[in-house]
C-alpha positions as CSV (number, residue, x, y, z in Angstrom):
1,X,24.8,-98.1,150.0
2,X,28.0,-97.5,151.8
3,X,27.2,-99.8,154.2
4,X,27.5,-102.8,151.7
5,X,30.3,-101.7,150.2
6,X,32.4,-101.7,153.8
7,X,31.2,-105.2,154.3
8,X,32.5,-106.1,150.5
9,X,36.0,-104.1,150.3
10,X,39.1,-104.1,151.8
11,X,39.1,-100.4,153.9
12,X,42.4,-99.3,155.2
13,X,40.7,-100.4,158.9
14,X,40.3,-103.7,158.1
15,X,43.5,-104.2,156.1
16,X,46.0,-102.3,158.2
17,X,47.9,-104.7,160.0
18,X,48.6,-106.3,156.0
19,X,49.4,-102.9,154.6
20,X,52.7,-102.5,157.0
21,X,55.5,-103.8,155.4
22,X,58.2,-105.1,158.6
23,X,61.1,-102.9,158.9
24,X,64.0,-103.0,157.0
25,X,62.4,-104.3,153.5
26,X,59.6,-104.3,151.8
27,X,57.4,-107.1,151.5
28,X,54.8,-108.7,154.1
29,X,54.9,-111.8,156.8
30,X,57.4,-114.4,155.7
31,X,58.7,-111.9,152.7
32,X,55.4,-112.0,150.4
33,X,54.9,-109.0,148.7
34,X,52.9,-106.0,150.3
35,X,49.4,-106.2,149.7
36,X,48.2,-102.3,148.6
37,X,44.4,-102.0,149.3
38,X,42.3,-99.8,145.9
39,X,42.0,-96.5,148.4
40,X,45.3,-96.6,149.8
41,X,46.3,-97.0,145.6
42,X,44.0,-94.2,145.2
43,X,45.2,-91.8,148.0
44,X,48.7,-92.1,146.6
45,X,47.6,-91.8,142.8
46,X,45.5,-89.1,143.3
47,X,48.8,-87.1,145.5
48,X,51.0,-87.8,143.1
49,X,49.0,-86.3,140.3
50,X,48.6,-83.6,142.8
51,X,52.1,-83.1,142.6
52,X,52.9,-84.1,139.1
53,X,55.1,-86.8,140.2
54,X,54.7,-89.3,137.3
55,X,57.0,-91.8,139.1
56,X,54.6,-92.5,142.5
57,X,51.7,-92.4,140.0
58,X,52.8,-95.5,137.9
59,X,53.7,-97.3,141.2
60,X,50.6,-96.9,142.8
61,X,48.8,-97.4,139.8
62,X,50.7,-100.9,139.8
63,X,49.4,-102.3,143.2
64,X,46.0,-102.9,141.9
65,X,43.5,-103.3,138.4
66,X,42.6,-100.7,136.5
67,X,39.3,-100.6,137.0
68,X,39.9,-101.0,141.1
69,X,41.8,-97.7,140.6
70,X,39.4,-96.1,138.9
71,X,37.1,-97.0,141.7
72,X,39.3,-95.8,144.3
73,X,39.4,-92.4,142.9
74,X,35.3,-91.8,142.2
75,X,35.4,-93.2,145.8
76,X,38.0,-90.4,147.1
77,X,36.5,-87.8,144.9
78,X,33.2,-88.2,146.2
79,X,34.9,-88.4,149.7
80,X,36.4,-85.3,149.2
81,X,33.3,-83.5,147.5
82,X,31.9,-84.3,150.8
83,X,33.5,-83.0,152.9
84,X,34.4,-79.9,151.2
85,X,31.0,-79.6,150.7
86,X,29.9,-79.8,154.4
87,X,32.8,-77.5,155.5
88,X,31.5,-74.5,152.8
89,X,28.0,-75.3,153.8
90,X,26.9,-75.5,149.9
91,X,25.7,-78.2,148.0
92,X,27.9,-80.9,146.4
93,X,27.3,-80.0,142.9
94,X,28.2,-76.8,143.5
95,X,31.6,-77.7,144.9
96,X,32.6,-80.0,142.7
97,X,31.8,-77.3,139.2
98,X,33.7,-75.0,141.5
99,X,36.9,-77.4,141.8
100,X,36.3,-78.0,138.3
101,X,36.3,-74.3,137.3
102,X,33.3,-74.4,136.1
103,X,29.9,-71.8,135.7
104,X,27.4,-72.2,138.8
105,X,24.2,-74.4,137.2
């Protein structure tokens, strides 16, 4: 599954020579606007919620759709389930009730 999705979306691997603004100023090649891929809008959505900073979360939540931002963020939770999961050596459901605060199943 994750195979097809790297071949379909923009990863920050692919897309990190576009994702650089040039120094002094925003804005791409020839002054076009940055181009923000969903997970790097993601990364800095979730952070900012993170740190309740309501001003980086409305930015970021401006480089791309909706729905792509919601996408980012399953994408980064599951991520993060992961590999918190791994790391504890316990299963992902169990991790993810745990971050949620909730009972064991």
């Amino acid at each position: 599954m994750f195979s097809r999705l790297r071949t379909l979306l923009p990863f920050p691997a692919r897309t990190r020579r576009d994702a650089r603004a040039p120094e002094g100023g925003e804005g791409g090649p020839g002054g076009a606007p940055r181009r923000h891929n969903i997970f790097e809008a993601a990364a800095v959505h979730v952070a900012a919620c993170a740190e309740d900073d309501e001003d980086a979360m409305e930015e970021a939540a401006g480089w791309v759709s909706p729905e792509a931002l919601s996408f980012g963020v399953r994408e980064l939770a599951c991520r993060a389930v992961t590999a918190l999961a791994r790391e504890r050596d316990e299963p992902p459901e169990a991790v993810a009730r745990g971050l949620l605060g909730l009972p064991p199943a």
